[in-house]
N, C-alpha and C positions, 0 to 999 in steps of 0.2 A: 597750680592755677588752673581753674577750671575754664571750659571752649565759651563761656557765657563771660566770665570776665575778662577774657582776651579777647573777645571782640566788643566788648563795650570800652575797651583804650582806645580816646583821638590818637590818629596818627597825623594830625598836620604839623607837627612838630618832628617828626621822624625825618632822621635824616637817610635819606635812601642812596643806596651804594648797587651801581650798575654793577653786575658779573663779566668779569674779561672773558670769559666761557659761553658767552649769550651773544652769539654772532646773527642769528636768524630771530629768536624768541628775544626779546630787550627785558631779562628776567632782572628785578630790582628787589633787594633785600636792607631790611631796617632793622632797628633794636627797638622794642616794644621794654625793657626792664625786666628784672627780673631773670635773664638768661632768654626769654621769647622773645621771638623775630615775628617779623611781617613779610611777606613776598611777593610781588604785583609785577604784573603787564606794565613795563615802563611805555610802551605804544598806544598802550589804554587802561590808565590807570581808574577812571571811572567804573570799570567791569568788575572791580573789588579787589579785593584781593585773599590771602591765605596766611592762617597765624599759626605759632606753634609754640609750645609749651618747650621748655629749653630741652625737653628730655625725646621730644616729638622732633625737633628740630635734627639734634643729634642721631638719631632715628633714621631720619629723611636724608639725612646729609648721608651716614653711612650706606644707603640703600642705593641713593644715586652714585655715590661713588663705586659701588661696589654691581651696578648694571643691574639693576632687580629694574630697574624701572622701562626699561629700550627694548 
């Protein structure tokens, strides 16, 4: 799935799951289909948010777990 189709999916329908891990940042994650998620400011979800291709995701997931990102 290409970045132009992942952001042309509504997400009003997403059902968004707060992280037990988001004590200061209120980071919120959904299922876009397909294996892609969605990731928003649950404090301000107006500001947008961030999508990822399931392979992007996985990606991300192993990066933050793994401290690349701190």
């Amino acid at each position: 799935m290409e970045k132009d189709e992942l952001y042309a999916k509504d997400t009003s329908a997403v059902r968004w799951r707060k992280s037990s891990k988001s004590f200061i940042a209120c980071v919120e994650v959904g299922a876009l289909g397909g294996g892609a998620v969605v990731l928003r400011d649950s404090k301000d979800p107006a500001r947008g948010d961030l999508r990822f291709t399931a392979q992007g995701w996985a990606a991300f997931h192993d990066g933050v777990r793994d401290g690349r990102f701190g």
